[in-house]
Structures are given as C-alpha cells and as structure tokens.
N, C-alpha and C positions, 0 to 999 in steps of 0.2 A: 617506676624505679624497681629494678629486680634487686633480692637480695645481696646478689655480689658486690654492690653499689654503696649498700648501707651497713651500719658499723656492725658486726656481730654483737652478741651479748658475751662478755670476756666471763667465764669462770675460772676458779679455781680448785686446784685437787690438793686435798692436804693426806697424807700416807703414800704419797704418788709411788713410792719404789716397792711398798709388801703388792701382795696378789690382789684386794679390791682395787687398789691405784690402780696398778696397770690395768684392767678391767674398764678402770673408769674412763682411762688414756686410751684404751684400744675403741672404744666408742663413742669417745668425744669428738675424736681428732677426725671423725668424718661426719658430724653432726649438721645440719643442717642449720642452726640456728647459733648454737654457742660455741666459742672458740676458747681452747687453754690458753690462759693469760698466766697463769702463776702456777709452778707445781713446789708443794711444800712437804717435808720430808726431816729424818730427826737431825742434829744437829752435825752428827757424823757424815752425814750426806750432803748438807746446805753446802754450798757454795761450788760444789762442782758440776760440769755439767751433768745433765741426767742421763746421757747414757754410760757417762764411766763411774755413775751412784748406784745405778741401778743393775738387778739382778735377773733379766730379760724373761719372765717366764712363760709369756702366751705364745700360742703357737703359729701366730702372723705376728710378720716383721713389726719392730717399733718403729711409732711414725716419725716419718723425716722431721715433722713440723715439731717435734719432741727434744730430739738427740743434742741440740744444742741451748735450750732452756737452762740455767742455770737453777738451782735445786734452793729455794727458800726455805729460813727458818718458817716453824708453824704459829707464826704470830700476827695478829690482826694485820698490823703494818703492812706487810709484806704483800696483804691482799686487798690493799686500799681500794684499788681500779678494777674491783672484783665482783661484778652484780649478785653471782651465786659462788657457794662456795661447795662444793661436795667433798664431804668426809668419807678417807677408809680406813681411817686408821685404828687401831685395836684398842679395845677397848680399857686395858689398863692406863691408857694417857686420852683418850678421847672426851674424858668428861670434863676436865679443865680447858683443856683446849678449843673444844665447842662451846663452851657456858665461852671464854674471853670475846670470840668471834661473835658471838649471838650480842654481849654487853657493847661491841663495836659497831653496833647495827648492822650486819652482815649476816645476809639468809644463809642459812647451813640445813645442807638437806644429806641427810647422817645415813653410814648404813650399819653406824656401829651400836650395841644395847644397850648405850649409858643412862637415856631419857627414856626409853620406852614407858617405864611406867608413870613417868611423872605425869600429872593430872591436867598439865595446860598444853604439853607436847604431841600433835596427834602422830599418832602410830598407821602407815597407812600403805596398806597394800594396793595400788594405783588401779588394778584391775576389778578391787572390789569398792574400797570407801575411800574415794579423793574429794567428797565431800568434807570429810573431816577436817580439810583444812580452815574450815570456818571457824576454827578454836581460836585460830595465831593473833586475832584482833587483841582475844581477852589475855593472851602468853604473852603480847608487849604490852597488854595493861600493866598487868603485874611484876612486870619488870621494874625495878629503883636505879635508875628513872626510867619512866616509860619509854617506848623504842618505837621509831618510827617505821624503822626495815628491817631490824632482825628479827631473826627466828627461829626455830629449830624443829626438824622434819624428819621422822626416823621412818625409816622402812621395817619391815618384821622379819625375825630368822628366817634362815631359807625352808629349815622346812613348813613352818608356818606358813607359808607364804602361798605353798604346792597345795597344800588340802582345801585352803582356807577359800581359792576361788570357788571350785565347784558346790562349797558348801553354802557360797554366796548366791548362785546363781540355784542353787533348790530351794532356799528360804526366799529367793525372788519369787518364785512360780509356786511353792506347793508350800509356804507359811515356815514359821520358827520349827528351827530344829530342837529336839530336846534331850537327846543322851547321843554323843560321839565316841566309839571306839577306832584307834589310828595305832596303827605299829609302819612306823618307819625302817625303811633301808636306805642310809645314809651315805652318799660318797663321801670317799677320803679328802677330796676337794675342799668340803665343806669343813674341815679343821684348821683351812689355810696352808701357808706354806714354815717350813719343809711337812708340815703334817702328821699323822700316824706313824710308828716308826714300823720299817717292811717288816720284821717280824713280828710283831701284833697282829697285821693286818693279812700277809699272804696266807693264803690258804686258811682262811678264818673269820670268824664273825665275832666282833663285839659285843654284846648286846648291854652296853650303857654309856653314854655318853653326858659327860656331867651336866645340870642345870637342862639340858636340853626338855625332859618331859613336863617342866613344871613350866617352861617356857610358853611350849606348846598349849597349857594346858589355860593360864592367864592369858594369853597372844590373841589366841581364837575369840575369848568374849570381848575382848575389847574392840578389835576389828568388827566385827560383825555384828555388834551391839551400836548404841546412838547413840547422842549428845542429847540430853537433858538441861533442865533449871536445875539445882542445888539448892535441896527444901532451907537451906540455912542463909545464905547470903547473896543468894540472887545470881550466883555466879554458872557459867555450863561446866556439869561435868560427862564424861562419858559415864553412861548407865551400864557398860559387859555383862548386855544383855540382858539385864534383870529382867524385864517385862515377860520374857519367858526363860526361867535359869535353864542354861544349859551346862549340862553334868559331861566332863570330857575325863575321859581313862586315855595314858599315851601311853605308848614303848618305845624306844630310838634304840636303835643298835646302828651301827657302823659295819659298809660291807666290802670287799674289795673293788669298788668299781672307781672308777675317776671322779668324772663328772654325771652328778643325774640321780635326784633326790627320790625315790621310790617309797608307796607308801600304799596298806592296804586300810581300808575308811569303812568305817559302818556306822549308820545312824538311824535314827528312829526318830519321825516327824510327832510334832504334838497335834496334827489335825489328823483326822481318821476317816475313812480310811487311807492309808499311804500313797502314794503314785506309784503305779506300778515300773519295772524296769524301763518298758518303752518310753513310758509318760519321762523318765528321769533323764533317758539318751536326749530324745526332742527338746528338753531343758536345757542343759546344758548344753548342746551344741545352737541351739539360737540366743544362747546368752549373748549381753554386747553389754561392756562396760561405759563407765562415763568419759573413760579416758581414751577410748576408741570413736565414740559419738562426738568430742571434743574437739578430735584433729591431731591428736598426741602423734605426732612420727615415730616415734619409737614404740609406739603399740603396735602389737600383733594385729593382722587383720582378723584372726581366729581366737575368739580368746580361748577357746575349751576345745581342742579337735576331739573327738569319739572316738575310738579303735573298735572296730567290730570283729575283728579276729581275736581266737580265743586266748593266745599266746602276746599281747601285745596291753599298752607298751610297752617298750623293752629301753634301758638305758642306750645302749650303742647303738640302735636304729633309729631311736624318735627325741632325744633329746636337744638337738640340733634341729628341730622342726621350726620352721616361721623364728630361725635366729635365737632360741630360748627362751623369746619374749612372750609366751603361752604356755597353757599346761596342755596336757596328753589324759587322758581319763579312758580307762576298758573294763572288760570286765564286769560289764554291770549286769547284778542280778540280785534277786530276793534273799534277803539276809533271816534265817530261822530263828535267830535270838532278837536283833533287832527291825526294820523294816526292809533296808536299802545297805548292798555291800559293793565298793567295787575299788579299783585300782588307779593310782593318782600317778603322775610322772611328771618334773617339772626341771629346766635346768639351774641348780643352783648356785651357781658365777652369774646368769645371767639375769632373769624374773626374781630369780633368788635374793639377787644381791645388787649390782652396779645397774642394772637394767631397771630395777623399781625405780630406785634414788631419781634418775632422770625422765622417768616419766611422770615420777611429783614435781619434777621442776617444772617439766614440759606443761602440766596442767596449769600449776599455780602462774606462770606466766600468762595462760589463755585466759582465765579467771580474773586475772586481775587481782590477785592474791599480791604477785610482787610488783610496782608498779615499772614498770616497762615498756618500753613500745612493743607492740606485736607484732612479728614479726613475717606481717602479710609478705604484698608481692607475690614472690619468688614460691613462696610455701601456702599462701594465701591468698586465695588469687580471689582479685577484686571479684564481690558476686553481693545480690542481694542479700540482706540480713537472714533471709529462711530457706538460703541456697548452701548447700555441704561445705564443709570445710574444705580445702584443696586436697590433702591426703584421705580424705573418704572418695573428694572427685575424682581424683588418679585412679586407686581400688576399682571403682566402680565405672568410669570412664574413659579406660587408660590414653585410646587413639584421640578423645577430644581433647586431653591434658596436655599429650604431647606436640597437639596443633596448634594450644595455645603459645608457647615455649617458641616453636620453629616459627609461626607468626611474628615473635621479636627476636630472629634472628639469634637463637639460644637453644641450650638444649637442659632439659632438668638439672642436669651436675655441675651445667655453670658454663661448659664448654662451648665454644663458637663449633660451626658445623665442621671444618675441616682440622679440630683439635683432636692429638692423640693425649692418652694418657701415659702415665709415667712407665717405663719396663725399668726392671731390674732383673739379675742374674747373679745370684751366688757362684763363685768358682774355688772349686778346690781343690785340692794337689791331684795331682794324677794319680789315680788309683785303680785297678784291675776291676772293681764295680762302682764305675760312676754315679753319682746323686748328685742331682744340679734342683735348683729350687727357680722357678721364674715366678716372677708378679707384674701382671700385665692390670696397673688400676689397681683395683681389688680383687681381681683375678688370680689366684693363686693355684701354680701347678707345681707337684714333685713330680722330679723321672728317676728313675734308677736304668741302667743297662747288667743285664746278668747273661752270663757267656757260657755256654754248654756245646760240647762236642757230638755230631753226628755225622751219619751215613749221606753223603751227596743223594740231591736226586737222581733218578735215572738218565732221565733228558736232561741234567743239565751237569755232568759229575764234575767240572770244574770250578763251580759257584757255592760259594756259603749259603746262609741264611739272613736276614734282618725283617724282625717281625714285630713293626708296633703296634701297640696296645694301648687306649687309652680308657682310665675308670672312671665315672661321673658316680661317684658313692651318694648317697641321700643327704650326708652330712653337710656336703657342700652347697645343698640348696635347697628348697623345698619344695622346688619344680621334680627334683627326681627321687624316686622313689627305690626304698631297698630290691632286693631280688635282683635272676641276672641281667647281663649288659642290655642297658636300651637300648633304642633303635639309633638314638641321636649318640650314644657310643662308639655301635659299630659303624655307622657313617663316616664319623670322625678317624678313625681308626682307617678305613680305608683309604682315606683321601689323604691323610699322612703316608699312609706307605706310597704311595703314588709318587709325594713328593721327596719321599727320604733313600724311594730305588733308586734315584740320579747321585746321590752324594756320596754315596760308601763305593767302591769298589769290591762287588760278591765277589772277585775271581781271589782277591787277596785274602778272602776269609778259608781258604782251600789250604788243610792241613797234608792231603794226598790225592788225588783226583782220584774220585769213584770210591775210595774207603772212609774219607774222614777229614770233615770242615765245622766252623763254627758255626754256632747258632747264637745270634746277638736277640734277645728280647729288651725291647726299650719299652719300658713300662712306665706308664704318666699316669698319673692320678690326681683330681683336680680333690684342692678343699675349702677352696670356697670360692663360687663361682659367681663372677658378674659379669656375664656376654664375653662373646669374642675368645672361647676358651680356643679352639683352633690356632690363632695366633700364639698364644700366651705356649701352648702345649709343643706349637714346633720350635720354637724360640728353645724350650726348656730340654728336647730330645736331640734338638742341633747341637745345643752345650754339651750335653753331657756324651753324645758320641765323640767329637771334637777331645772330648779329657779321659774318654776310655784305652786304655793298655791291655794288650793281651800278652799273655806271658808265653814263648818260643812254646811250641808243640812239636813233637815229633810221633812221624809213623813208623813202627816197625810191624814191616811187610810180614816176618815169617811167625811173628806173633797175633801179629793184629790187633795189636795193643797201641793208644796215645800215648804219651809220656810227656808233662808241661815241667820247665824252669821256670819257677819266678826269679831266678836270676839275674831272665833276659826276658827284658818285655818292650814292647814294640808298640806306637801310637797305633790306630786304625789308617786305612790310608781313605783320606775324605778331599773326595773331588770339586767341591763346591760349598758356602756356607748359605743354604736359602733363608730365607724370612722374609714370612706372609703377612700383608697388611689386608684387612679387609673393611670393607664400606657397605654399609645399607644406603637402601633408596626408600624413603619416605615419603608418600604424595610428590614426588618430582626432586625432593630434595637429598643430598648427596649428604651422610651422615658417616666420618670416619670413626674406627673403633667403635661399633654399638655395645652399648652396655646390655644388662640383664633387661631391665625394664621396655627396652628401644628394642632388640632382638625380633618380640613375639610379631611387632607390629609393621615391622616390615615388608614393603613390598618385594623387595631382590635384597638378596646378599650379592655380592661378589669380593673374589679375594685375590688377588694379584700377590704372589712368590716370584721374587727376582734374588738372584745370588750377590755377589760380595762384586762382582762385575756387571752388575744394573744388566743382566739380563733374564730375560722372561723365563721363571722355569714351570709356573704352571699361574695357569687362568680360570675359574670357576667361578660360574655365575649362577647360582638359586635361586628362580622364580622369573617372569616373566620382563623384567628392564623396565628401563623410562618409557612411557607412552610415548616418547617422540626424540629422537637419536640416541638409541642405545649405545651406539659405537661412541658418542660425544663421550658419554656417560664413562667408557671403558676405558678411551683416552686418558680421561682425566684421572680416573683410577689407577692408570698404569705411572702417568707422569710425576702423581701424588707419593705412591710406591719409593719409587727412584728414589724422590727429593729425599722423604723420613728415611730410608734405608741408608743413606749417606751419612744422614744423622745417626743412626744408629754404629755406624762403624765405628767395630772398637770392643764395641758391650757384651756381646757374647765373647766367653772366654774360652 
C-alpha cells in the first residue's frame, strides 16, 4: 500500500496567519507525511476563510489546499481530530494556549519561548539532541492528571539554534567545550512581522536586542548538556552541561539583512592540545545527526556544509542552501585568545524556526515518542530492519529508488506516469514593463520584459530585437551555484529564443528602418526550482510578451533623435501562443513533467512546443531515445502535447 492510499497524519497550526504560521503552511502543505487539518488564529480571524484572514507574506504562492480552510478559534476543541499540533504563535498568548492543548492530551510541538526553561519540557534543536525527547514520559507523569498524549516540544531561538550545531558536532569529535565567545548579526526577519521599524534599521546596526544574550547564553547549556537523575527525588533533570561548565560571553545586534542569522564563534576545548583548523573542517563536515540517520525528510542531507573560500558565508548567497534546513560554517582558523574561531550562517525562518518544529515531529513519530503508525510504504519502503531508511536510500541510491516507484506504476510525488502538475499564471493589467509570475508544480519562474531603443542591424535594418534570458540563481536550488550563468542557463536561454523567434513579429519592432527599433529583453529568473523549469519559464515569457505595451515612438530623421508617447501604446504584435510540454524516458518508461529529483536520472528528455492551433513549433529531443521505437516514443509525445495544451487553453493570459 503506497502512501496516497492511507490516511495522512492530520495536523494542526495554531498562529497560522503571523509569519511562523505561514512558514508552517508553506511546508506543511507539501509534506510528505502530514496533512493541514485545522488552522487556528485569534478570534478576529476565526471564522473566515484563511485567505481573506490572512496577511500573505512568503514569497511562494499560498497553497490552494489552504485558501478555503475556515480559520479556528485556538481551542483544544477545535483540534480534536489533530494527532500533532504546531505552535507559532507569540509568545505573549502561547503560554495558556499550549499548557490548555498539552491538559487536552494534544502533542504541541512549539516554536514559541514560553516552556523553554521549564525542567520537564525538552528544548531541542533536531540536528543536535532529539534524544531529549525521552523527558515527555516523565512531563505527563507530572501532569494532574497524568497524560497519555500530550506534550510539549519547544525548539530554540533562531540564533541559538545556528551556532549551537557546529558546536555539537566539536564536542562530538574533540570532547566538551569550555569557554564560547559568539557576537551575532541578526536579520530583521528574526523580529517577525511587520518587524524593525526602516529607520532604526537602514543604513545601520543595532547592537542590542532585548533578552536575546541571556537567551543565548542558558539555550546553549541546556542543549548541549544531558539528562541526569535528580540527587533529590529520583526524578531526570537536564544537567546544562555541568559535567563540564561551559562559560558563554554573547553580543546580538541586529543588521540590515532579511533573512540569514550570521554569527562570529570562538571557543576553547577543555582537552589539550586543541584540534587544529583542519582537524575542525573534517568535523564538522562529516558530522550527521540523529535525525538524518533516522529518515527525518525534512532533514538536510548536509547538516554542516564548509565554505573554503575566504569571503563566504555570505547571507544572500548561501542561506537558501539545501532549503535552510542546514548551517553554513567558513572561516575556520586559530583563535589567539581562545583555541578555535570561525563563522556560522544558518537560515532563521527556516532551521531557525518552522523547519526544527517539524523535524521534532518528524523524529518523535519515527521513535515512537508519539504513538502513530509509521508511515512506511510510500516513504519507507519495506527493507530489512538493518537496511536505510527510504530518504537515506533515495540520497544515496536515487536510480534504485526511483525503480522501485515506476515498478508500482508510480512515481515519488504520487503522480501516475503520464500526470502533469498543476500551471498557474498571474496576469496583470497591461503595462509598458510586463511581470508575469508562472508556477509549473513547485516550479516557480518571474519574467519581466524591458524595452530599450536601438540601431537595426546591418543585415537585417528592418527587424527589432527579442532577446531572452534566463537566470538559475543558487537561491533556487542547491544544484546551482552563485557566480556567472551556467552552462544549463545558457542552454536554456538558447532554446527559448529558438522558440519565441516564430511568435513576435521583429519587422513590427522597427521604429525607422536602418536608424532605430526596439530591443525587447525577456528576462525569467527562476526561485525555486523543481525540474522542467524550460516549460515553466516559456509559459511565463509567452505571458508576459502577450501583456507587453509599447508606447508610439517616433523618428525624427533631421535630428536623429526617438521621441515615445505613453499616450499611445500599442500591444506587441504575437503570431502564435506556443507551449512546451516535455517528458523524460526512464528505463523504457515515458515520465511527463519530470521533477527535480526524476531530471538527473534520465535517459532522454524530449519536449514538444505546439501553438494555440495544435501545431508543431518545435521538437527537441536530449539524449539517445527508447532502445526500441523512438519514433513510438515521439508519437506519443507529440499526441500527449496536443491533448494537455487543449487543456490548457485559456490559462495563459
């Protein structure tokens, strides 16, 4: 029985409309295991739907499966048929509100500081001690009346949360640490929403953020420290690290950056001699937590990436690395005052905050913490008890994983083989610079079009220009990397214009023959990328040329001068609407829309562009075909085209 088959595990989000909510909803609502059943919110928002409650603030669309959820009081009740419950909500109302749900037998797995310190609640950064959930036995002991299912699970501030791994993974390899010095740079993110007000913040540095160093400064020993007997009543308490005290000095300031908690670390080991630099890199990048050895999905496959360049990390280049779900660590070298100094990077929306919560869910399910079925199959694919979990086998064996899948007539995501996924297309008024947004899946492309006036070519003085471009930034994936355009950019970018020279008419772009015509730049930039961005990218440069205006231009010969009215402006003149479908070939099998995952493992790509009138405008086929009737193969590809593009009529605006 694959997972589509059997009941999800229904959770609930209680703050669903501030910024951890939607955090919570923008990663739930493709989770692989647990489905939004209930989203709960203050009472000014209960009862309407959640997208006319809510105040939209991430930068992918809110999920369809979302928009018509009616908006709960945050009262046990409401989350009856709720196995897990995640908390975002702020901490001036989170402490009643999770002590009611906890008293209602209801796991609440928190990312707000109400329980942090409390002595039966673990506090637990998933990447270093998801161990510590072995407390919650003795936290519904002590409950009046005892509890069978509730709980209470707090994750750590976000910046605790950036230092605290790497600090776990040296005291793994080279023993207790014993003196930390850390000065943090803080995003504005990390205040919430609406946050820092612009003028504290532009062009300027904070350097205090309230409660935050003393946070830091308890956070760390408790984390990284263990669970004890309690010389008095037999009871466990956490020890914060007694066995060897660790002395921490912090700073927090606040700096203008968005997202992406930055932090400079230095420490001094109580074994001697130190680990040298090297010795600390080779640590820290073969660290592997419990919750990546576990089968957690939502773990990084990396928990510590290394930066060996001397500039890095950097927030806007590496905090969207492996989805936020990891830290970033550079910089590492010999500290003069103490032993070890180096630089921490971590994103805090994501590991930070919404990302831990559900990786202690994700564990205490596999553990058997909360009783549940597990939820193999699909995710866990029947194997002997000393054989990997199925998200280590995929990691590590991607081409057998996906053989198992196409075997039952399936593909990872759920899809049968000849399913597409969902397109969308934003449209906006007609405007002189178009921006159209497409989401092919989770695919997401922006275009803009920007119109500049020049000189015809020689050979050709009666034709404009149309020049696309497409960007694969780092942010979008972790396949691509900063610096300039890859190779798989400019490819992409070619094979577009290929298909977008048949649709425009260049002669119409001609403000004077031989003196002065347009120059259309269709610029796409993907942000977040799951396979098949090709489709997704022409879909989004078809739109937005189709809503481009240019406004009358005139030549004056004895000047030589353009002259535009926006007075009068004028559609483009577009000869055709194409749109590309494309299909991998997998061992023999015909795979439409390949995702990120499906992409690398492909035998062929081919992609079939046909217009608004089902005919062929272009055919490209990557990689060698079926071992036996290609043409079958293209057939069906082409047939397949047709059929969705009919379907599609209409959507592009």
């Amino acid at each position: 029985m694959h997972q589509s088959e059997r009941s999800p595990i229904k959770v609930g989000i209680l703050g669903a409309t501030g910024t951890v909510g939607q955090r919570f909803i923008t990663l739930l609502s493709v989770h692989p295991w647990f489905k939004i059943h209930v989203l709960g919110a203050s009472a000014r928002s209960a009862g309407k739907p959640y997208a006319q409650a809510v105040n939209w603030k991430q930068i992918t669309y809110m999920p369809s499966a979302v928009k018509d959820l009616v908006v709960q009081e945050c009262t046990p009740e409401a989350f009856a048929e709720c196995a897990i419950v995640f908390s975002g909500l702020d901490a001036d109302v989170a402490g009643d509100i999770e002590t009611a749900f906890r008293s209602a037998d209801l796991a609440v797995f928190s990312n707000a500081k109400n329980y942090r310190r409390d002595p039966h609640v673990p506090l637990i950064v998933p990447l270093v001690n998801p161990e510590h959930l072995s407390i919650l036995p003795q936290q519904q002991a002590q409950h009046s009346p005892p509890l069978k299912k509730g709980f209470i699970v707090t994750n750590a501030n976000c910046s605790t949360t950036a230092h605290v791994i790497p600090l776990a993974a040296l005291e793994k390899e080279f023993g207790p640490i014993e003196t930390l010095m850390v000065t943090t740079m803080q995003a504005i993110s990390g205040a919430g929403y609406p946050g820092v007000p612009s003028l504290d913040i532009i062009d300027n540095v904070v350097p205090y953020i309230s409660g935050e160093e003393e946070k830091i400064e308890w956070e760390t020993r408790k984390i990284l420290g263990g669970i004890s007997e309690s010389e008095s009543g037999g009871l466990q308490e956490f020890d914060m690290h007694a066995q060897t005290p660790l002395s921490i000095s912090a700073s927090c300031n606040r700096v203008p950056v968005t997202v992406g908690h930055m932090m400079n670390v230095s420490v001094k080991f109580a074994r001697r001699p130190p680990p040298s630099p090297q010795q600390v890199c080779e640590a820290l990048q073969a660290y592997r937590s419990e919750a990546q050895l576990a089968g957690c999905p939502s773990a990084p496959l990396q928990t510590i990436t290394v930066h060996e360049e001397q500039d890095r990390p950097q927030p806007r280049m590496d905090r969207a690395h492996q989805e936020g779900a990891g830290v970033n660590v550079g910089r590492v070298r010999q500290c003069p005052v103490l032993d070890i100094k180096f630089v921490v990077l971590a994103d805090n929306v994501s590991i930070g905050a919404a990302t831990s919560s559900i990786i202690n869910a994700e564990f205490a399910v596999i553990k058997g913490v909360y009783f549940l079925p597990r939820p193999r199959d699909r995710y866990f694919i029947p194997m002997s008890d000393s054989a990997l979990k199925a998200s280590i086998f995929q990691r590590l064996h991607p081409r057998a994983y996906l053989e198992r899948f196409v075997a039952e007539d399936v593909r990872p995501d759920g899809r049968v083989f000849d399913a597409w996924r969902d397109v969308s297309v934003n449209a906006p008024s007609r405007l002189p610079m178009a921006l159209h947004l497409s989401v092919l899946g989770e695919t997401t492309i922006v275009c803009g079009v920007k119109a500049e006036i020049a000189e015809p070519e020689l050979d050709t003085p009666e034709e404009g220009f149309l020049v696309p471009n497409i960007d694969l930034p780092a942010l979008c994936s972790p396949k691509f990397k900063p610096g300039p355009p890859t190779d798989d950019a400019q490819v992409l970018s070619d094979r577009l214009n290929e298909v977008l020279a048949s649709t425009i008419s260049l002669s119409s772009l001609v403000i004077h023959p031989s003196k002065a015509a347009w120059v259309l730049y269709v610029d796409a930039t993907c942000i977040n990328y799951d396979g098949n961005v090709f489709d997704a990218a022409l879909i989004a440069m078809v739109a937005a040329l189709r809503n481009t205006t240019l406004p009358k231009a005139t030549y004056n010969v004895e000047t030589g001068l353009t002259t535009c009215s926006r007075a009068v402006a004028s559609p483009l003149q577009i000869h055709k609407t194409p749109v590309s479908f494309s299909f991998g070939v997998f061992d023999a099998t015909l795979l439409a829309d390949p995702t990120a995952f499906e992409e690398p493992l492909l035998d062929t790509t081919i992609s079939i562009v046909v217009d608004e009138n089902d005919d062929l405008v272009s055919v490209v086929q990557l990689g060698p075909g079926l071992d036996a009737g290609p043409e079958d193969a293209l057939s069906r590809c082409i047939s397949a085209a047709r059929s969705r593009r009919a379907l599609l009529s209409g959507q592009i605006p």
